[in-house]
N, CA, C and O of each residue as an XYZ file, in Angstrom:
600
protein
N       0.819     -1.188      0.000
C       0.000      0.000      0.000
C       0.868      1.259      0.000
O       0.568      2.248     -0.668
N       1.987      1.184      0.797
C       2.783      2.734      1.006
C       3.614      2.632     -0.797
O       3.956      3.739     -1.213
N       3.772      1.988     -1.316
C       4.269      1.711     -2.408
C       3.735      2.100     -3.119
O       4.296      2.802     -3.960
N       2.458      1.877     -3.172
C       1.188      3.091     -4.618
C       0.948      3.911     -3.874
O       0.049      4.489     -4.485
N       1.116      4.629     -2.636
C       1.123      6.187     -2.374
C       1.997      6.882     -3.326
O       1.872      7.660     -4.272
N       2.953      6.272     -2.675
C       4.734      6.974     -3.323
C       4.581      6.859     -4.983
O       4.847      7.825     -5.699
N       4.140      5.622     -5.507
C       4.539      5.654     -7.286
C       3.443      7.107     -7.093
O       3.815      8.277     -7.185
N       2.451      6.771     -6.892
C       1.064      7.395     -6.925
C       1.761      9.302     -6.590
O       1.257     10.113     -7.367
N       2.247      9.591     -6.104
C       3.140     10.880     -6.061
C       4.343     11.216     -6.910
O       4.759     12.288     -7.350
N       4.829      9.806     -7.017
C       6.069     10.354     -7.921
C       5.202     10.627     -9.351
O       5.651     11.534    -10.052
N       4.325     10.112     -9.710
C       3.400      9.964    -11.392
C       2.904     11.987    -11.158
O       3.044     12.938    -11.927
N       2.434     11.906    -10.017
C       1.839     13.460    -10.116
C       3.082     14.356    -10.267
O       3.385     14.872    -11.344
N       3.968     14.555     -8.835
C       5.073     15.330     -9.885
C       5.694     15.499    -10.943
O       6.117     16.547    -11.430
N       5.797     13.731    -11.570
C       6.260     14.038    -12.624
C       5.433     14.997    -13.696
O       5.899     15.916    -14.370
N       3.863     14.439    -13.646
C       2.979     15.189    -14.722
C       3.247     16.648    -14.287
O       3.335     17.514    -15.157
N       3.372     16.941    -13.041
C       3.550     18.441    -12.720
C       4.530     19.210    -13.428
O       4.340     20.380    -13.761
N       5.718     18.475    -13.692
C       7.080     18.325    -13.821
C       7.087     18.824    -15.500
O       7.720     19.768    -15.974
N       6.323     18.026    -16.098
C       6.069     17.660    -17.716
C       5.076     18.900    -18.247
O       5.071     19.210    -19.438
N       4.221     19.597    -17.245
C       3.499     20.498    -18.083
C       4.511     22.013    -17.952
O       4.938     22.568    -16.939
N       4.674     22.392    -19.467
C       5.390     23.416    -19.688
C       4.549     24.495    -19.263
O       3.345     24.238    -19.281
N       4.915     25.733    -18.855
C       4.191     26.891    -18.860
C       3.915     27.436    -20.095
O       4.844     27.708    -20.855
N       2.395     27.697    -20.500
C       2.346     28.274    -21.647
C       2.829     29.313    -22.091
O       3.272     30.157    -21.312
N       2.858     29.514    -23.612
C       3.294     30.918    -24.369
C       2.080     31.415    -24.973
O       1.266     30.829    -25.686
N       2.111     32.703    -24.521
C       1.117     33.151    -25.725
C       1.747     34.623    -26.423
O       2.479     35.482    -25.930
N       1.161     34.509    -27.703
C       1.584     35.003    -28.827
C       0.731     36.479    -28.129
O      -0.444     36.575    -27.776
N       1.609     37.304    -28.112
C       1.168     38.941    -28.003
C       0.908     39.497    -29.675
O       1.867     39.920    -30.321
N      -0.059     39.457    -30.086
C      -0.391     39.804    -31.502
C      -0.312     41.769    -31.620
O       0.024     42.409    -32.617
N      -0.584     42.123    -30.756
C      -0.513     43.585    -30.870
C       0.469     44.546    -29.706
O       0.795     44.269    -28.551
N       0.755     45.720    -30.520
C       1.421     46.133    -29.388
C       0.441     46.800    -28.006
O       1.072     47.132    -27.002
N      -0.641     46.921    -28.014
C      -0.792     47.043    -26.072
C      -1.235     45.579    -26.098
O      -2.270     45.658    -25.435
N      -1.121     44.412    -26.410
C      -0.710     43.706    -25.734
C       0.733     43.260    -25.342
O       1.258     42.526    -24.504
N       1.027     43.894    -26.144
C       2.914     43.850    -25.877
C       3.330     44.603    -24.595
O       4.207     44.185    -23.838
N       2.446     46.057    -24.355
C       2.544     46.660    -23.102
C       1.864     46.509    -22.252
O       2.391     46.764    -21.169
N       0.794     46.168    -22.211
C      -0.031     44.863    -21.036
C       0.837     43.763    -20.416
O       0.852     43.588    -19.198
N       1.434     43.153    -21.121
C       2.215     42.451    -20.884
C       3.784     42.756    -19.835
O       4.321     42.146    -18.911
N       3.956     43.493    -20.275
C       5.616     44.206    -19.809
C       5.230     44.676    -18.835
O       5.741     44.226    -17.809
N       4.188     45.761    -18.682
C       3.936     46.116    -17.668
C       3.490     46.073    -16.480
O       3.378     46.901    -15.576
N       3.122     44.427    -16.668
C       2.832     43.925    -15.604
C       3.642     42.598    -15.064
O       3.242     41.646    -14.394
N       5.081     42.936    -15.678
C       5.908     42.195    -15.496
C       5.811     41.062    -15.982
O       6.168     40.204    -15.175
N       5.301     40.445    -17.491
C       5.315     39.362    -17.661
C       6.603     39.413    -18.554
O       7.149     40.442    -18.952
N       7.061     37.887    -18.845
C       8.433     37.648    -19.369
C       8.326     37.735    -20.957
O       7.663     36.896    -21.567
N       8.733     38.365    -21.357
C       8.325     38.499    -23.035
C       9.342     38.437    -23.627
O      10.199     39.257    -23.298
N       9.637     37.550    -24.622
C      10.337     37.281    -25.659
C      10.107     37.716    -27.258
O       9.009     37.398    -27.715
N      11.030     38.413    -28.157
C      10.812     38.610    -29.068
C      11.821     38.350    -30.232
O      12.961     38.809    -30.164
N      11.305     37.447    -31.542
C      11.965     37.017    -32.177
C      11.546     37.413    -33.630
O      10.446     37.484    -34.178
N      13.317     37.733    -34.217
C      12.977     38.443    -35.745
C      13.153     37.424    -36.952
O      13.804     36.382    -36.878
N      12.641     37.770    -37.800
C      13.130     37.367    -39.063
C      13.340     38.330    -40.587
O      12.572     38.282    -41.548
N      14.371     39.034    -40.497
C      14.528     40.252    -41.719
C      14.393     39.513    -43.070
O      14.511     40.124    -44.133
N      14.218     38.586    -43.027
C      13.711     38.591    -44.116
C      12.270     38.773    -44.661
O      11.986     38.695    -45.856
N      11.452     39.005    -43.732
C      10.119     39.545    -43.748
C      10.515     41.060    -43.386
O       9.440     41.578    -43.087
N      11.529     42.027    -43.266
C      11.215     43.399    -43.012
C      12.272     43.759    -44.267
O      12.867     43.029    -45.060
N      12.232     45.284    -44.080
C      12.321     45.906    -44.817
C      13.794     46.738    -44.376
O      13.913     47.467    -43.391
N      15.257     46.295    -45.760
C      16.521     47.063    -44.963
C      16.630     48.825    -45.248
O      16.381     49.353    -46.332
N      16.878     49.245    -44.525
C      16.489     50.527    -44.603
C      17.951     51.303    -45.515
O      18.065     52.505    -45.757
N      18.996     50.139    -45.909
C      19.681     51.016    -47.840
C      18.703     50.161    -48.890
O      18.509     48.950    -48.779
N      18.343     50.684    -49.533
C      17.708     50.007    -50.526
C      18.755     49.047    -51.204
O      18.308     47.949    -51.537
N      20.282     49.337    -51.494
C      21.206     48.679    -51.831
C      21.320     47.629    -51.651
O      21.419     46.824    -52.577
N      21.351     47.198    -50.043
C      21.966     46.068    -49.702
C      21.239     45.136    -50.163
O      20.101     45.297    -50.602
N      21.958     43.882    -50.086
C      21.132     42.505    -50.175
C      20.518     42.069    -49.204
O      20.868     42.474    -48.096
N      19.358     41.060    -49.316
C      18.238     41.100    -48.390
C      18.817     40.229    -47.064
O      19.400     39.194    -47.389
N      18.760     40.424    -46.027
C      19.282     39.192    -45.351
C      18.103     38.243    -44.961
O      16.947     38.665    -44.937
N      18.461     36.803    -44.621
C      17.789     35.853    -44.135
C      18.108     35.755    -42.903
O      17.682     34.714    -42.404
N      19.096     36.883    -41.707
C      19.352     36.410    -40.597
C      17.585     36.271    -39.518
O      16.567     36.891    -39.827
N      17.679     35.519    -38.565
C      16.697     35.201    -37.282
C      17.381     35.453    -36.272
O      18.606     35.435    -36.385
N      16.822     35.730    -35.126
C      17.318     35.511    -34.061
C      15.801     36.480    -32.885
O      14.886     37.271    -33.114
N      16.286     35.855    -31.837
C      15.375     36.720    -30.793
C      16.085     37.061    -29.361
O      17.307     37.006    -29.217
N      15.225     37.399    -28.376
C      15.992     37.936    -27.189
C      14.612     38.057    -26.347
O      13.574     38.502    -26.837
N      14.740     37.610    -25.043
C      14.042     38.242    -24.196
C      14.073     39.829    -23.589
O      15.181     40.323    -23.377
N      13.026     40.511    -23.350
C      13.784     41.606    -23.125
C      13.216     41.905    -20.897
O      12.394     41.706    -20.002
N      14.515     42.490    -21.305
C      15.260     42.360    -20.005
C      14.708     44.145    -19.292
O      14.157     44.410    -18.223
N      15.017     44.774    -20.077
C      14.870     46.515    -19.786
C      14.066     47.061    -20.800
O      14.470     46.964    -21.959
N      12.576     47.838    -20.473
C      12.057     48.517    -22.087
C      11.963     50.105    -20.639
O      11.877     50.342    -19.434
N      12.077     50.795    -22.160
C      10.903     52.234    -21.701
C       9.606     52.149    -22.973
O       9.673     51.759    -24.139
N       8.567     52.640    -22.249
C       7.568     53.443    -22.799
C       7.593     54.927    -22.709
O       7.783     55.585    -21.686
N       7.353     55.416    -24.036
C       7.384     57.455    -23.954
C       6.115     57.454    -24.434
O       5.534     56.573    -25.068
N       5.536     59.082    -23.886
C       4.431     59.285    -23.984
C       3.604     58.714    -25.159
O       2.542     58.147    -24.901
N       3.996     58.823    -26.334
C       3.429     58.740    -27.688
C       2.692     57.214    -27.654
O       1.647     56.893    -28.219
N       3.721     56.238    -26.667
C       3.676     54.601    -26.530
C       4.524     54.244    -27.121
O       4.366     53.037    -27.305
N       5.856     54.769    -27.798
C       6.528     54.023    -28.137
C       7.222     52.730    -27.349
O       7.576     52.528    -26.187
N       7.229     52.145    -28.287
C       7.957     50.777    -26.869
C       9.462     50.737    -27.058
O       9.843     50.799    -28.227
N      10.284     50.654    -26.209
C      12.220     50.906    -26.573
C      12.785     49.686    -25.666
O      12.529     49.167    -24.579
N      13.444     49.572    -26.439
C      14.411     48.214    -25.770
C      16.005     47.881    -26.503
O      16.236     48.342    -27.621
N      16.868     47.201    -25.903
C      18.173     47.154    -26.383
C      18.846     45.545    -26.124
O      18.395     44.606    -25.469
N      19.530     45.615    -26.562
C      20.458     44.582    -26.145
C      21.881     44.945    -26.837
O      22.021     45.533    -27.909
N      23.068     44.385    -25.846
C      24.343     44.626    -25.972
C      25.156     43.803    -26.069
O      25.499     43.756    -24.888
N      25.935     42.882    -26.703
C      26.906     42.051    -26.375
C      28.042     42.022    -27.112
O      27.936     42.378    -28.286
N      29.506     41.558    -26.556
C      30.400     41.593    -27.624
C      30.159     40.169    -27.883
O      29.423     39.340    -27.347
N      31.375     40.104    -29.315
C      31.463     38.978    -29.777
C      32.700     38.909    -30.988
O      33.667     39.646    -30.792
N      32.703     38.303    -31.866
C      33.735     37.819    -32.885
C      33.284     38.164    -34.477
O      32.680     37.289    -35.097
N      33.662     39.772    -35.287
C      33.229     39.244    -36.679
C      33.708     38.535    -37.155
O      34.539     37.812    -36.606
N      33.345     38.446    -38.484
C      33.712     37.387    -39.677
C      34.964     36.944    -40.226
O      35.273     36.182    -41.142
N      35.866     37.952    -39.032
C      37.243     38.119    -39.343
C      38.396     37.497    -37.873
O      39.611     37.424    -37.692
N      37.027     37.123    -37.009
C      37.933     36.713    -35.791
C      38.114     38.136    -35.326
O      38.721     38.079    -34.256
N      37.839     39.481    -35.679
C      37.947     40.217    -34.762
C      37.228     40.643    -33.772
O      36.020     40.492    -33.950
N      37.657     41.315    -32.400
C      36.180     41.377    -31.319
C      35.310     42.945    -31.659
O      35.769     44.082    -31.770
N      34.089     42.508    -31.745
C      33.181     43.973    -31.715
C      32.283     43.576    -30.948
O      31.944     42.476    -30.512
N      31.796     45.028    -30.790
C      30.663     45.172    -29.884
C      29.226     45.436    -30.393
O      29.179     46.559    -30.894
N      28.064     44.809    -30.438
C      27.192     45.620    -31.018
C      25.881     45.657    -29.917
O      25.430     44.921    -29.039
N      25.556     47.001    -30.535
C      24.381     47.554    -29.642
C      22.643     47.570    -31.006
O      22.487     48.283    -31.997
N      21.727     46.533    -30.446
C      21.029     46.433    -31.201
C      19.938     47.287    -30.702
O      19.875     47.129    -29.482
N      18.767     48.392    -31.248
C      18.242     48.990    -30.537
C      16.496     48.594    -30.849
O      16.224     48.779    -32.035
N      15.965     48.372    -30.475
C      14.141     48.400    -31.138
C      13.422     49.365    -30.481
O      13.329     49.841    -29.349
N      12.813     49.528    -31.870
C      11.385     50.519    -31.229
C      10.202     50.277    -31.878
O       9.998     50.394    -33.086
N       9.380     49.912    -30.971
C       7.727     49.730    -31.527
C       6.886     50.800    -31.175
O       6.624     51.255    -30.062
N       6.426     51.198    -32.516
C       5.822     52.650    -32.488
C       4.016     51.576    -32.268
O       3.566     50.449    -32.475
N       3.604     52.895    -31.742
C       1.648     52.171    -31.264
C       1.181     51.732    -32.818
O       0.234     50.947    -32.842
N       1.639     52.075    -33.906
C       0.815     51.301    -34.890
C       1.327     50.267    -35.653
O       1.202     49.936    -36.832
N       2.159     49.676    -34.345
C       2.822     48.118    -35.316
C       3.928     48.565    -36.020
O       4.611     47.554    -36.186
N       4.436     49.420    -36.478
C       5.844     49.321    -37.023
C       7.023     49.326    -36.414
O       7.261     50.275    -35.667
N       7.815     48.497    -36.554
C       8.862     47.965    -35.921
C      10.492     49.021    -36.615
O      10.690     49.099    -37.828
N      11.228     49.547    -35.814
C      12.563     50.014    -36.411
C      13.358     49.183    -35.410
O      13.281     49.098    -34.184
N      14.393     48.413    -36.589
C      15.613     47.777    -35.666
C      16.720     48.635    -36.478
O      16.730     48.881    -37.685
N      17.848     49.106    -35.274
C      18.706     49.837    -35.631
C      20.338     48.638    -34.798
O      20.506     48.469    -33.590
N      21.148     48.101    -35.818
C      22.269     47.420    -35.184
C      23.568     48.845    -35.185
O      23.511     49.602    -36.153
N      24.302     49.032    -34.456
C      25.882     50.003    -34.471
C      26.339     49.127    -33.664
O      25.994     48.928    -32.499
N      27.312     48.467    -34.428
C      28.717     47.421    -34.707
C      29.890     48.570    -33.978
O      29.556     49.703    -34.323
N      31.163     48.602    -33.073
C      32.117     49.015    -32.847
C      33.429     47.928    -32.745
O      33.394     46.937    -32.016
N      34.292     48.197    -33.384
C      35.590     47.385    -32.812
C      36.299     47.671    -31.766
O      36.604     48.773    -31.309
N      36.594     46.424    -31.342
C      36.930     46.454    -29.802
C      38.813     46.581    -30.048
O      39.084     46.240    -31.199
N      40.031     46.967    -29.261
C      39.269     48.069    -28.053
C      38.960     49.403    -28.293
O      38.405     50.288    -27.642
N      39.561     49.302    -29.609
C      39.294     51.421    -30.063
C      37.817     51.753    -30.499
O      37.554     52.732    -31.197
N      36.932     50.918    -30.063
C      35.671     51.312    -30.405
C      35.052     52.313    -31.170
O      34.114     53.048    -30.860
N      36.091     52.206    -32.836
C      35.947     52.611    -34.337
C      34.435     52.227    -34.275
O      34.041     51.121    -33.904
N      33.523     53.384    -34.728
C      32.099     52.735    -35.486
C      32.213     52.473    -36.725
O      32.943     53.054    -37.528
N      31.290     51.340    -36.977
C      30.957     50.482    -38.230
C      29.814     51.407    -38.645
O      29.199     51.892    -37.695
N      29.344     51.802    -40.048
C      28.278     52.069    -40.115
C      27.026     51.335    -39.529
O      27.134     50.120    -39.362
N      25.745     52.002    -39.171
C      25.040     51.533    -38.995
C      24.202     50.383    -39.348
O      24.901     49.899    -40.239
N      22.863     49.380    -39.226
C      22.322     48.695    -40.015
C      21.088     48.959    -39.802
O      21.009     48.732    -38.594
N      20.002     49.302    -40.159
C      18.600     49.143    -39.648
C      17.561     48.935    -40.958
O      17.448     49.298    -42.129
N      16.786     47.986    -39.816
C      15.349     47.380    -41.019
C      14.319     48.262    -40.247
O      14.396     48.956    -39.233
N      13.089     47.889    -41.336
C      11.951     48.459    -40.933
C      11.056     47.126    -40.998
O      11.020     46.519    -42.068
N      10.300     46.628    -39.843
C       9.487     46.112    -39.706
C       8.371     45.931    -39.011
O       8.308     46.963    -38.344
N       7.074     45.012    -38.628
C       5.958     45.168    -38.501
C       5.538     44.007    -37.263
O       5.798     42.826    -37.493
N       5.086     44.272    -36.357
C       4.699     43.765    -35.128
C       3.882     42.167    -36.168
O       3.044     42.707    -36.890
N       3.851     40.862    -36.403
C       3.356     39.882    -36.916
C       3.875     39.906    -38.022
O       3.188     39.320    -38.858
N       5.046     40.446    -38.506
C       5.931     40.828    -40.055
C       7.285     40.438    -39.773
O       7.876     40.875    -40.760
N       7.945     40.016    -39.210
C       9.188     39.877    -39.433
C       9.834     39.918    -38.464
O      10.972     39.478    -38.304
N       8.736     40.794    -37.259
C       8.623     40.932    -35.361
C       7.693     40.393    -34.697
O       6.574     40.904    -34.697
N       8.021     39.027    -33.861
C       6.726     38.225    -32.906
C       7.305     38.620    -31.949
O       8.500     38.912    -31.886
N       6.167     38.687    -30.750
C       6.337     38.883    -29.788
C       5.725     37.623    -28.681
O       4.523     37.443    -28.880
N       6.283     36.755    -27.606
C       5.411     36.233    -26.950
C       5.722     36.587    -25.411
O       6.540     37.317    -24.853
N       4.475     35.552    -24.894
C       4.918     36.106    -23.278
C       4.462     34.452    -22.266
O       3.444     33.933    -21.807
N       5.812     34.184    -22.331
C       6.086     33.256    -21.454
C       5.523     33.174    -20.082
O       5.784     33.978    -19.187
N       4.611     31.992    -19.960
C       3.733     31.853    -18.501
C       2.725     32.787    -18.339
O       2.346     32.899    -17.173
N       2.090     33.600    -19.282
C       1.347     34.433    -18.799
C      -0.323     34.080    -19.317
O      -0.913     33.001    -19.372
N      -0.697     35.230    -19.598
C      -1.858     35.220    -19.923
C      -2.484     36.245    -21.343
O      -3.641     36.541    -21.641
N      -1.304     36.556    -21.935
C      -1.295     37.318    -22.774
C      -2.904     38.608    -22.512
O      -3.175     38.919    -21.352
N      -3.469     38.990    -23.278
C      -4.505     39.422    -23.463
C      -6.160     39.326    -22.580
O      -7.209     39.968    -22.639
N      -5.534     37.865    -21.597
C      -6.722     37.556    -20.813
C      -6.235     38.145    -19.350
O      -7.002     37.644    -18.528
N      -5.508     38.796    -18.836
C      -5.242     39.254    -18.134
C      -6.136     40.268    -17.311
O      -5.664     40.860    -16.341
């Protein structure tokens, strides 16, 4: 009998164990600031090849990537602002630094601005920035929460 207590507990933690916390997809930006602002964990992930590079020149990139964000401001208008910083290694083995910046304006358009510096004389690289669109090329989700039902 104490033997199917115990399996009988270890089966529940485990199921406890096994259910992930949901994600939900923040489709708009005040749910993007519903979200933040009430401290939920929000993650946001790009794909430029759905936005738009802001030289008409360049070639299109296919890079992805995302980031949780860690620090935003809101300014009056609602813009939403956020950053991320890290060094790392270009294409050359040399070390730079880049500072990636976003801003989500209240009607869904997305500006990502990258400034690249080499490390240690922190020479600027020209700039890089796309233009893109909150469900365009910018998702937003929010880990464990409740997105919109809040």
């Amino acid at each position: 009998m104490f033997k199917k207590i115990i399996a009988g507990i270890a089966i529940g933690c485990a199921a406890q164990v096994a259910q992930a916390d949901p994600t939900t997809a923040l489709t708009t930006v005040n749910d993007v600031e519903r979200a933040l602002m009430s401290g939920g964990n929000v993650t946001v992930t790009l794909d430029f090849s759905k936005c738009t590079n802001n030289d008409a020149s360049a070639a299109p990139s296919s890079t992805r990537g995302g980031l949780k964000i860690s620090a935003f401001r809101i300014v009056a208008n609602g813009t939403i602002s956020f950053a991320d910083q890290h060094e790392t290694i270009d294409s050359k083995g040399q070390p730079i630094m880049q500072i990636l910046r976003y801003q989500v304006k209240p009607d869904g358009v997305v500006a990502f601005t990258m400034s690249t510096f080499s490390l240690p004389s922190y020479g600027a690289s020209p700039s890089v920035g796309y233009t893109c669109a909150v469900n365009q090329g910018v998702y937003f989700f929010e880990e464990g929460g409740h997105g919109k039902w809040r």
